[in-house]
TIKE-966341 format. One line per 8 residues: number of its first residue (from 1); their letters; for each residue x, y, z of N, C-alpha, C. Coordinates in pm, whole numbers. Atoms other than C-alpha are relative to their C-alpha. Layout:
residues N
NUM	A	X:Y:Z:X:Y:Z:X:Y:Z ~ ...
end
This chain:
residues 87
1	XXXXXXXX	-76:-88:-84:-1228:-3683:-1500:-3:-57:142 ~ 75:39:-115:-1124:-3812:-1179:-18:114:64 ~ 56:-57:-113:-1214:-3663:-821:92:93:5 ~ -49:-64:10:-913:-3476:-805:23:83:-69 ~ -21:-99:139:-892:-3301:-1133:-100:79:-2 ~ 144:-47:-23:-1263:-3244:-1092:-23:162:110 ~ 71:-73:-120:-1278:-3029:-748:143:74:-50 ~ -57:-76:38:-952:-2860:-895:-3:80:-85
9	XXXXXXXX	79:-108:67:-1129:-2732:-1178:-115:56:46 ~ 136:-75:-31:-1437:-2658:-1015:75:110:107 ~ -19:-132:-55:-1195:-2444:-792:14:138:-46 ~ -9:-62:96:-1044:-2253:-1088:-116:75:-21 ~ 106:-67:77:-1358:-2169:-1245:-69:86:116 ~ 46:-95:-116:-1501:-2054:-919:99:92:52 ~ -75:-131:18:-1193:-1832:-870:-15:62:-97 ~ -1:-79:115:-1245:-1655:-1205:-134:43:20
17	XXXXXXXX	147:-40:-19:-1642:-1611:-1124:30:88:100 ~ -38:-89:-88:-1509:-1461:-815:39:135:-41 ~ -58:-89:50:-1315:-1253:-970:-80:93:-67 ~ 127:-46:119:-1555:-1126:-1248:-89:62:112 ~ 96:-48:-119:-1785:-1060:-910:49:128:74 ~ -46:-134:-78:-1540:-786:-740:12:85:-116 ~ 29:-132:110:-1451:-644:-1081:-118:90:-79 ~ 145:-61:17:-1824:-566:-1141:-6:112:124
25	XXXXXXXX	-6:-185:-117:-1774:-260:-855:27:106:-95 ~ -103:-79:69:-1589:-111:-1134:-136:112:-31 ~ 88:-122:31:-1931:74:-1248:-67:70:122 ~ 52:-74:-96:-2029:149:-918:99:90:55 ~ -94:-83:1:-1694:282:-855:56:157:-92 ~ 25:-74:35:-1735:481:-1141:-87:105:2 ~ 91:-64:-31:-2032:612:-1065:-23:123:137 ~ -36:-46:-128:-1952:697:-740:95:167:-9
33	XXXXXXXX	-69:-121:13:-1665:918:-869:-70:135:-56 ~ 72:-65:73:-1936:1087:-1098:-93:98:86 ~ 119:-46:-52:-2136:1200:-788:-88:-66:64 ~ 68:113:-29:-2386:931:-840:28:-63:150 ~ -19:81:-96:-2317:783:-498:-81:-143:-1 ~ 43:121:-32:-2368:402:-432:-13:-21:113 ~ 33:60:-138:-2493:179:-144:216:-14:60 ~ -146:57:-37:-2110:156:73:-33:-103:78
41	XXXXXXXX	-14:155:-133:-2204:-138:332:11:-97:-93 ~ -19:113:61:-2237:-389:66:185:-23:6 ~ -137:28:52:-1864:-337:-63:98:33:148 ~ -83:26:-111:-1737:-249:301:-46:-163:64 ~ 47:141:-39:-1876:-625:383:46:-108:-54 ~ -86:108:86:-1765:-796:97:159:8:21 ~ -136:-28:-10:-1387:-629:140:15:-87:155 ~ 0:84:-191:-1431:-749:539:22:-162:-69
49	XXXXXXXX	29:112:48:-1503:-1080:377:111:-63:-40 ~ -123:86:36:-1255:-1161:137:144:71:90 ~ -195:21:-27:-955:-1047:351:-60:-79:126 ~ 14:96:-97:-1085:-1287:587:61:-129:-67 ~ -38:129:98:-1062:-1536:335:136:18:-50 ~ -130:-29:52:-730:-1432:205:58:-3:78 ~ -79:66:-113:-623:-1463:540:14:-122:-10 ~ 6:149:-16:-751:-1803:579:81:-27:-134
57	XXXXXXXX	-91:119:104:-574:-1912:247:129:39:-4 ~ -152:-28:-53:-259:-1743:345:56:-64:97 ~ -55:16:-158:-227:-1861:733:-37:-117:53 ~ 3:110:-79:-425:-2131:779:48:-109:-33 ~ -42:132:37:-315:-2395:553:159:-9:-45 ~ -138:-17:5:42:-2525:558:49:29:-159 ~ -19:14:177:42:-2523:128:-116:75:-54 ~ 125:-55:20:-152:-2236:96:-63:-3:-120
65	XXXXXXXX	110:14:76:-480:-2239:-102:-5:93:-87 ~ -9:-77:88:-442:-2018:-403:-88:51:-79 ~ 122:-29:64:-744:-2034:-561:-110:127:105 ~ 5:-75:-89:-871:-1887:-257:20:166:54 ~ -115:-138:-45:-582:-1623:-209:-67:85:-95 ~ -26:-56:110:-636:-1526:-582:-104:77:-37 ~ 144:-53:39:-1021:-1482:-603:-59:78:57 ~ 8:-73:-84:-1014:-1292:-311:69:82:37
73	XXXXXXXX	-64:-136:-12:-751:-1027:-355:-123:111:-40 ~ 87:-108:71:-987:-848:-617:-90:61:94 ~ 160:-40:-97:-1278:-823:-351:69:44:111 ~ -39:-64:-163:-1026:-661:-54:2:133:-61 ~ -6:-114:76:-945:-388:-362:-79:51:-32 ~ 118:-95:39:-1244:-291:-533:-136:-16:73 ~ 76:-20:-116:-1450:-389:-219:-7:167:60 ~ -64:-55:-84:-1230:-112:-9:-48:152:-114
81	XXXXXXX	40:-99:116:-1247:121:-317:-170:69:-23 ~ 183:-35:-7:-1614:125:-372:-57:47:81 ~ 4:-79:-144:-1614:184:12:-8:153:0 ~ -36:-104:-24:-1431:456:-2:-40:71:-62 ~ 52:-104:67:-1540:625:-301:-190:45:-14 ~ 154:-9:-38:-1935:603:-166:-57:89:86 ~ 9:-57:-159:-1828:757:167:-10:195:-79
end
């Protein structure tokens, strides 16, 4: 595999781990609705986070970075969510 193919799959796969990482709120989100209340700073931190990053792969690069964009929608949503349903 060369160098290029290489750091293009290792982006991939690290967008989908990403991913898998915000959709794990989903039980704290549930929980949350249940009563149960969760910690909120974590998921208001992480949401801060990736729309930083989702900026940056929107604005800063002229051919924006997708892997980036993609792995870091999930974490502005069920970041913001988890937030909210903690508060």
């Amino acid at each position: 595999m060369n160098g290029n193919k290489f750091f293009t799959t290792l982006g991939w796969v690290a967008t989908v781990t990403a991913i898998a990482m915000y959709v794990s709120y989903i039980p704290q989100i549930t929980n949350n609705l249940k009563g149960m209340k969760g910690d909120w700073l974590q998921p208001l931190v992480a949401a801060i986070n990736c729309t930083l990053w989702l900026s940056y792969g929107l604005l800063q690069k002229p051919d924006r970075d997708w892997p980036i964009v993609i792995a870091n929608s999930p974490g502005v949503v069920f970041g913001l969510f988890a937030f909210i349903t903690a508060v």
